[in-house]
Every structure is written in C-alpha cells, then in structure tokens.
C-alpha beads as a LAMMPS data file, in Angstrom:
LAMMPS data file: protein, C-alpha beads

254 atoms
253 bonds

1 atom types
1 bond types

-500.0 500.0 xlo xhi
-500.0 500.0 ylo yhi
-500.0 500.0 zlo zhi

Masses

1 110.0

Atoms # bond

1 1 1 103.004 220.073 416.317
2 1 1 102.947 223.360 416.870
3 1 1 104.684 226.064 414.776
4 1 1 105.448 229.904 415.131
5 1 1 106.378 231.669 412.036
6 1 1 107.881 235.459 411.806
7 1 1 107.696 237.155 408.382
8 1 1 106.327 240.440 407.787
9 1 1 104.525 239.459 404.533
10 1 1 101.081 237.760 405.263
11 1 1 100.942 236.311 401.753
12 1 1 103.917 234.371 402.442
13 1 1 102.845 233.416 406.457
14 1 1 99.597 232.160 404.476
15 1 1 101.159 229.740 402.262
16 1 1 103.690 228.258 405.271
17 1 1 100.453 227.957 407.255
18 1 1 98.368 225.873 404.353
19 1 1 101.890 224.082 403.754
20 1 1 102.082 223.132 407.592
21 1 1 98.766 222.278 407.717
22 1 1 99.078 219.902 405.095
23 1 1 101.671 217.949 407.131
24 1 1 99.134 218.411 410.273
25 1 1 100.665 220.800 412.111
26 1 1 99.390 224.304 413.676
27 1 1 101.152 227.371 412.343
28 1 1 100.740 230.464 413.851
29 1 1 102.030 233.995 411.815
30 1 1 103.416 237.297 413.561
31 1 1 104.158 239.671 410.929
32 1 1 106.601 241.803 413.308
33 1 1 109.081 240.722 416.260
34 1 1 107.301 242.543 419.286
35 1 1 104.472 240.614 418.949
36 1 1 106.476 237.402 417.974
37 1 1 108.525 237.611 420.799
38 1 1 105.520 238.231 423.615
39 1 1 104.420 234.993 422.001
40 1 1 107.498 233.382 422.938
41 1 1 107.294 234.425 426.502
42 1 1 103.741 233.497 427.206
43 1 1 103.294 230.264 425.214
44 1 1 105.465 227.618 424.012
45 1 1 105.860 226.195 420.586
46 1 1 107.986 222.923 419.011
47 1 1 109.224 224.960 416.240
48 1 1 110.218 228.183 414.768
49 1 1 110.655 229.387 411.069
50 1 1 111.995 232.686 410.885
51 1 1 112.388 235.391 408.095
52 1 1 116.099 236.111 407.534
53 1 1 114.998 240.470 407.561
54 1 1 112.396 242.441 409.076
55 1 1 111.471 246.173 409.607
56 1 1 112.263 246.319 413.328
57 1 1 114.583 242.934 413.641
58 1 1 117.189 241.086 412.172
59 1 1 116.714 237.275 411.965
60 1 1 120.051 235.957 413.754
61 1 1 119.863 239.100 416.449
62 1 1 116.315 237.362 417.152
63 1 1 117.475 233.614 417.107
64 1 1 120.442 234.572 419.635
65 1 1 117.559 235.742 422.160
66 1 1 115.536 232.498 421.381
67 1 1 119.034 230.503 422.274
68 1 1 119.313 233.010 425.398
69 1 1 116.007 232.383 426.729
70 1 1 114.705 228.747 425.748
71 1 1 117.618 226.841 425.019
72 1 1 119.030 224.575 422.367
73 1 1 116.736 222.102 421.811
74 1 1 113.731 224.419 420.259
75 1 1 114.526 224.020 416.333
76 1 1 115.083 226.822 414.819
77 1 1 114.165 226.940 410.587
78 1 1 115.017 230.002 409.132
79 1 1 113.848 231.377 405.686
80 1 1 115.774 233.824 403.024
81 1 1 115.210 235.121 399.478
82 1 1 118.836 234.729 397.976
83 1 1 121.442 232.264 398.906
84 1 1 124.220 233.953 400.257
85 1 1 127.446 231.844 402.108
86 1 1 128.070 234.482 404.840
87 1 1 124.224 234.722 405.398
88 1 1 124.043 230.859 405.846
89 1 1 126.746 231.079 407.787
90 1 1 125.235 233.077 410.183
91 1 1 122.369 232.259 410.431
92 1 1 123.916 229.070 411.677
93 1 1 126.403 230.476 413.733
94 1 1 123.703 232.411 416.002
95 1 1 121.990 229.299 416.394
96 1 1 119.430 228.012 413.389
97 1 1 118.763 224.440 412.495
98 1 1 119.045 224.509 409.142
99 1 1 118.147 227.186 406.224
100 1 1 115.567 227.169 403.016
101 1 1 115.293 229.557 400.169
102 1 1 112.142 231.769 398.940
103 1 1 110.045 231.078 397.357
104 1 1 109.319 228.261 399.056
105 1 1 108.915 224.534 397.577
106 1 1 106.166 223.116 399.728
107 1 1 107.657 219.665 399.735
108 1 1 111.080 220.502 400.312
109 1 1 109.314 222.962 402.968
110 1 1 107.439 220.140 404.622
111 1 1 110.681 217.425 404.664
112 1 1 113.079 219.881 405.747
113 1 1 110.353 220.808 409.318
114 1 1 109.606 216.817 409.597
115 1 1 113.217 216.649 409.981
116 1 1 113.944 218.544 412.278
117 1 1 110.659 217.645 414.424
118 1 1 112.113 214.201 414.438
119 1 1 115.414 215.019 415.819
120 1 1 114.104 217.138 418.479
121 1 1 111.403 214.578 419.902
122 1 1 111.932 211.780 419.053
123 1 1 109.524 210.526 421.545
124 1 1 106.986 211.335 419.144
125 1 1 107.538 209.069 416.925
126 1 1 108.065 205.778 419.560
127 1 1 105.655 202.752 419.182
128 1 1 105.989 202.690 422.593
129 1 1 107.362 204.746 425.290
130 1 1 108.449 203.716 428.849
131 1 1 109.300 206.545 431.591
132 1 1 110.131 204.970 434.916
133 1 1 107.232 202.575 436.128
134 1 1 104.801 204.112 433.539
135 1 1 104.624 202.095 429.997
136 1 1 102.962 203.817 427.539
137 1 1 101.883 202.317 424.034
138 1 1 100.017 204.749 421.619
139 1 1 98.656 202.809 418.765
140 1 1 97.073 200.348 421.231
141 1 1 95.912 203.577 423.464
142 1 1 96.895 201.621 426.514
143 1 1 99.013 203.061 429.604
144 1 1 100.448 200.887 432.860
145 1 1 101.825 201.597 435.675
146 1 1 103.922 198.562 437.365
147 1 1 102.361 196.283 434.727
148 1 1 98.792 197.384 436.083
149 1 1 96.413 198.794 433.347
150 1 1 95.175 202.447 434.083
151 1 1 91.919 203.589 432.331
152 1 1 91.728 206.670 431.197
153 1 1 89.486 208.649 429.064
154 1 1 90.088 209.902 425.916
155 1 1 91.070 213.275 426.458
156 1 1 93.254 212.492 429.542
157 1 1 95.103 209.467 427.606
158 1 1 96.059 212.112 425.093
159 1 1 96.599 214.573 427.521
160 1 1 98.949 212.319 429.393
161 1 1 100.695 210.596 426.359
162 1 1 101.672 214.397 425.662
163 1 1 103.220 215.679 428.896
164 1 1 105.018 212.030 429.373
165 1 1 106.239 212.854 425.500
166 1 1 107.281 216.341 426.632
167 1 1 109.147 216.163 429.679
168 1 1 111.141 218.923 431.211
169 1 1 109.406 221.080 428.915
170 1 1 107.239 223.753 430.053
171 1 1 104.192 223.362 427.941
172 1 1 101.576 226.739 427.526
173 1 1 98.117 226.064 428.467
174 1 1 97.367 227.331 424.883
175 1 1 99.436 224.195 423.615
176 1 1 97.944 221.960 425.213
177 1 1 94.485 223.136 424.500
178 1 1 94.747 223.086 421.077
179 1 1 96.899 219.820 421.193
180 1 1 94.558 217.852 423.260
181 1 1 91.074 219.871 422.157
182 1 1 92.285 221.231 419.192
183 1 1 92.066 224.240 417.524
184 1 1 88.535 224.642 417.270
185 1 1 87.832 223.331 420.956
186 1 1 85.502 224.854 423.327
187 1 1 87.670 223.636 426.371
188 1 1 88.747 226.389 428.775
189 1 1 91.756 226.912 431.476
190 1 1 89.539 225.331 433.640
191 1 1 88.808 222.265 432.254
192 1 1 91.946 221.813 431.339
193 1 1 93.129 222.397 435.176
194 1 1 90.507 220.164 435.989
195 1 1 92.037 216.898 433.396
196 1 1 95.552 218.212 435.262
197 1 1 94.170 217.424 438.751
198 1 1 92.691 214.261 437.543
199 1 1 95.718 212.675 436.053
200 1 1 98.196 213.682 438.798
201 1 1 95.904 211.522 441.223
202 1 1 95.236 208.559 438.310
203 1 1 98.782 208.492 437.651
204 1 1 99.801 208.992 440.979
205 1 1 102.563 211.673 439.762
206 1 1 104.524 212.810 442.631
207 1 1 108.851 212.021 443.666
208 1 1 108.317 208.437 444.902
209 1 1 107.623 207.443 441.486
210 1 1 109.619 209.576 440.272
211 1 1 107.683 212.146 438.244
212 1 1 106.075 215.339 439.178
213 1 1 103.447 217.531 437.424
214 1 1 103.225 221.150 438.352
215 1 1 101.508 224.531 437.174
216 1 1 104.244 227.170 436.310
217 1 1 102.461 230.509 436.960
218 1 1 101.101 232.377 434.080
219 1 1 102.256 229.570 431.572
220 1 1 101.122 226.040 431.645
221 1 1 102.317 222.715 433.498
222 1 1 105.426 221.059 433.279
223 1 1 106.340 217.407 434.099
224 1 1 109.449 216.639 435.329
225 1 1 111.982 213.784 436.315
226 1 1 111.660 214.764 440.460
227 1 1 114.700 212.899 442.866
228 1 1 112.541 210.644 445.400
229 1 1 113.546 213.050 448.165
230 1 1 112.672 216.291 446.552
231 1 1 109.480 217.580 447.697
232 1 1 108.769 220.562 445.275
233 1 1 109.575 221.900 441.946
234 1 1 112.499 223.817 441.008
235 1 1 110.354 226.663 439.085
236 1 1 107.424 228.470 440.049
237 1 1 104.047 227.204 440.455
238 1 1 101.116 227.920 440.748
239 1 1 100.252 230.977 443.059
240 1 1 103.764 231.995 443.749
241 1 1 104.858 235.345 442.736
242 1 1 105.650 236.347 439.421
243 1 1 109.068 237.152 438.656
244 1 1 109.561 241.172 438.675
245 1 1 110.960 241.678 435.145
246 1 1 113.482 243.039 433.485
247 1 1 115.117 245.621 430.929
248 1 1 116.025 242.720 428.814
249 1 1 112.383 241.726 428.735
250 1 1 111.727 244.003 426.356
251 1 1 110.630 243.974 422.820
252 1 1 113.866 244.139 421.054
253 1 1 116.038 240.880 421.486
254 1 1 119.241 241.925 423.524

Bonds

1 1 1 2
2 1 2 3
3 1 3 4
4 1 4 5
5 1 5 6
6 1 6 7
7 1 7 8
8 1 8 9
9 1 9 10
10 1 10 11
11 1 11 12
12 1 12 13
13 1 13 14
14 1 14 15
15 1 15 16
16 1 16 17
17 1 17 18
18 1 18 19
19 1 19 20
20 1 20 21
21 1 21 22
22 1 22 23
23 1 23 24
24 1 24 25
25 1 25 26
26 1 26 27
27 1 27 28
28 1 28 29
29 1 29 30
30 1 30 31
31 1 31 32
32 1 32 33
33 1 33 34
34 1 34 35
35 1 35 36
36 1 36 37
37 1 37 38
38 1 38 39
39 1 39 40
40 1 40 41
41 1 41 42
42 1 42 43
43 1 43 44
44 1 44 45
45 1 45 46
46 1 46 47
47 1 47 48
48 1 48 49
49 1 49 50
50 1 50 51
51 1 51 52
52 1 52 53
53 1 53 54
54 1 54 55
55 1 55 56
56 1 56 57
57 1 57 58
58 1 58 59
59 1 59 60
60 1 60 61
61 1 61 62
62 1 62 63
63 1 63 64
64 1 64 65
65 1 65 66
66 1 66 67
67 1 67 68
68 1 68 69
69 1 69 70
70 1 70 71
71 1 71 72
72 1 72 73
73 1 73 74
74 1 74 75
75 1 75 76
76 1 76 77
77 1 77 78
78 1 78 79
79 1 79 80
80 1 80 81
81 1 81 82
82 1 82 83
83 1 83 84
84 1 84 85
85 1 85 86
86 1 86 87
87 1 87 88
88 1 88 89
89 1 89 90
90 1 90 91
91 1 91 92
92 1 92 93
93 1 93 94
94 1 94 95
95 1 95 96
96 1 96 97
97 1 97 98
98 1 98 99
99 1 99 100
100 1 100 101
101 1 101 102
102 1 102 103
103 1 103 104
104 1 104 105
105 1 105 106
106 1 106 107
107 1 107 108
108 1 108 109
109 1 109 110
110 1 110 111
111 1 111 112
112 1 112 113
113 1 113 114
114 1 114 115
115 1 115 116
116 1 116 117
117 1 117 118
118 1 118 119
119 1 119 120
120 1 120 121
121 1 121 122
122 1 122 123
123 1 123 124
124 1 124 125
125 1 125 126
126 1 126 127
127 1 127 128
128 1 128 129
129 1 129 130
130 1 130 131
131 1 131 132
132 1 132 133
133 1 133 134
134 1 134 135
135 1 135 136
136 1 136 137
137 1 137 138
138 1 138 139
139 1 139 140
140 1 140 141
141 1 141 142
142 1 142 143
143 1 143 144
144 1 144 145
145 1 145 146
146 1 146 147
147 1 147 148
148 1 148 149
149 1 149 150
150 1 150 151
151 1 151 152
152 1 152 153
153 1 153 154
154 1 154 155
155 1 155 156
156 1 156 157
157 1 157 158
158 1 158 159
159 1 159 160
160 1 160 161
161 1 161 162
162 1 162 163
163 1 163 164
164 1 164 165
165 1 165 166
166 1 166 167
167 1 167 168
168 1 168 169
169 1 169 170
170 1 170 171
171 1 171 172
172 1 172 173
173 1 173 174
174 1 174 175
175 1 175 176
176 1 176 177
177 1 177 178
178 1 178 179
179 1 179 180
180 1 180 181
181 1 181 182
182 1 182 183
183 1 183 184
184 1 184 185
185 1 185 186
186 1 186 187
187 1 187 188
188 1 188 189
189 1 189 190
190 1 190 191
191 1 191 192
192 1 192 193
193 1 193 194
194 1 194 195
195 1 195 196
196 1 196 197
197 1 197 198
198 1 198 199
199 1 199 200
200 1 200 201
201 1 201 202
202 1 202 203
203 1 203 204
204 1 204 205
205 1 205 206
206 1 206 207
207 1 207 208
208 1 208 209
209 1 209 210
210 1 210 211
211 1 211 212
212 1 212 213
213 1 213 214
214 1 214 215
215 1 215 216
216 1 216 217
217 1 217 218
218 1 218 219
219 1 219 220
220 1 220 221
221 1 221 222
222 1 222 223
223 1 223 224
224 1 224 225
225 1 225 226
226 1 226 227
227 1 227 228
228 1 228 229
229 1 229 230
230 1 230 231
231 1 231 232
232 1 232 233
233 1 233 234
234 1 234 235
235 1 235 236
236 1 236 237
237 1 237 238
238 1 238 239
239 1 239 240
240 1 240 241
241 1 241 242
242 1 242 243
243 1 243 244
244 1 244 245
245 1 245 246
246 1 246 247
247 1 247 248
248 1 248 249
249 1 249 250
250 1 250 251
251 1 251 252
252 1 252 253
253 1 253 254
C-alpha cells in the first residue's frame, strides 16, 4: 500500500518509513503541509498518518480539508506525543481513524495501519474477487470473463487485479507505477498508458459490461461501475480542460 506521512521531524518520518516498510508498504515523508497537501492533489495514496502539530498547520485543521476534498473512506492515522482526552477527541471529531502515541512502538504501529487498511479495502484481502462478468482469483493469477479464461501478462494481470480492487477510486499514475513496477521501476507514463490501452481492449471495459476505464487529466485512471446506457465518464478525462482553480486551492487547508 501506499502511505503519506506529515511530521516535521525527519528522524521520526525515517523510522515510520523503515516501520512501514517492514509490513511492505511505501511511505512517503513531507516534513511541512504545503508540500503535503500538493501531494494530495496530484497523487493519491491508501493512507495517511499525520502529526498532531506543525509549524505552519494544525493536524485536525488539515484532516477536515482531507474529509473536504477526498472523502471518508481515505483512513486517516494520526500521531501525538502526550495523551490528552480533548486532543483525542478531536482529532476524532474532525475526522481521524484512530490515534497512537510517540514514541512510536513499531508493532503496535504496524497492527494499528493493517487495521485500518483492512477495513478500508477489503478487496485486498479476497481469495477471490468477482465484479460483474469478470472473476478474478489472485493466488491462482487467473482472470475470466463469462467463464472464458483471459491471458494476460504479468504486468497487466497485476495492473488489472489493482484497478478492479480499486474501483471508483481515482488512482495517480505515480501509484500505479510504483504499485505495478515498483519503486525502483524504469516504467514511464507512457508505458503505463500503453498497459491502459491494452487492457481496456483485453478486457473489453466499456458500459455494456458494465465497467469503464478512463484517464482523469493530470492524475491517473479511474475505473468505474458505468450504467449500460451511459456513454462517458462523469469526471474529466483525458484532454479535456483542466479545472480553473480556486482560492481554496491553496496551501493552507480552509
């Protein structure tokens, strides 16, 4: 999975990131909320962990935006030096999953993201995972489609697997580069177009099955549950316009 972690002391982002690792996850460490929250509106991530005080944000003024902007289902783990009731409280209140104290126990660390990862896809953790006509079943690395066996290669199996496990979400090209290629992959935005264009015609992904995979300008791809008479995605794609921004696109959650 992949992790974005806010906390002004790079010691400490160090020592989430080995901890995270551990547990096979990517963490990536912004030590100050501009650049944490640029992050947020560029690429996508499955989790946050957030320090409860920073020089130039507070913690629960930053999770409200994160609420605001990407919804409820993003968990939210944030991290404090001293157990206070009203801070718990509202840390909660503005929208966290759950709370852990500094300094961090790795283990309690580690079972405390796994459970939260778990409730928030549990798709992930299927032995097998049907979506409409498409069957998918990991450990055997097979896929079908009306009880017909589709070959794929290895990178567009995984590639696949992931969107189907990720629906509705929109996904960040950098995601699903270092997902599918990893972290030390040489793939680029166009290969990774190219395993895009590949799969929509394998799988045959468009309304009349019932599934529909489309570039969202400047982002990534998103697949989505399509009805059999809509003919385009609700969001924009690929060469439309960017949205002008505004004011409360700036760097300071409002």
């Amino acid at each position: 999975m992949r992790i974005a972690m806010l906390d002004n002391e790079p010691r400490q982002i160090e020592r989430v990131r080995h901890t995270m690792a551990e547990i096979g996850h990517e963490c990536h460490g912004f030590d100050d909320g501009k650049s944490f929250l640029r992050a947020l509106r560029h690429q996508s991530f499955d989790m946050l962990i957030l320090d409860w005080q920073l020089p130039d944000a507070e913690g629960p003024d930053v999770v409200r935006w994160i609420r605001k902007k990407l919804g409820q289902r993003l968990p939210v783990l944030f991290m404090a030096k001293r157990r206070k009731g009203a801070n718990m409280v509202e840390a909660l209140t503005a929208g966290a999953d759950d709370f852990v104290l500094e300094p961090i126990r790795p283990a309690e660390l580690q079972a405390r993201v796994a459970a939260l990862l778990r409730r928030a896809y549990p798709a992930q953790h299927e032995s097998e995972l049907v979506v409409g006509p498409y069957r998918f079943v990991p450990f055997k690395r097979t896929l079908q489609f009306d009880g017909e066996a589709i070959v794929l290669k290895h990178r567009e199996y995984e590639l696949a697997l992931f969107m189907f496990r990720n629906i509705g979400r929109v996904l960040s090209r950098e995601h699903l580069l270092e997902t599918v290629w990893g972290m030390g992959g040489a793939a680029s935005s166009r290969s990774l177009d190219t395993h895009m264009s590949r799969l929509r015609s394998k799988l045959d992904l468009r309304p009349a099955n019932g599934l529909l995979l489309s570039a969202v300008y400047r982002l990534g791809y998103r697949l989505d549950f399509m009805d059999n008479n809509t003919p385009e995605p609700p969001y924009p794609s690929a060469g439309t316009a960017e949205p002008a921004r505004t004011a409360s696109e700036g760097a300071t959650p409002s």
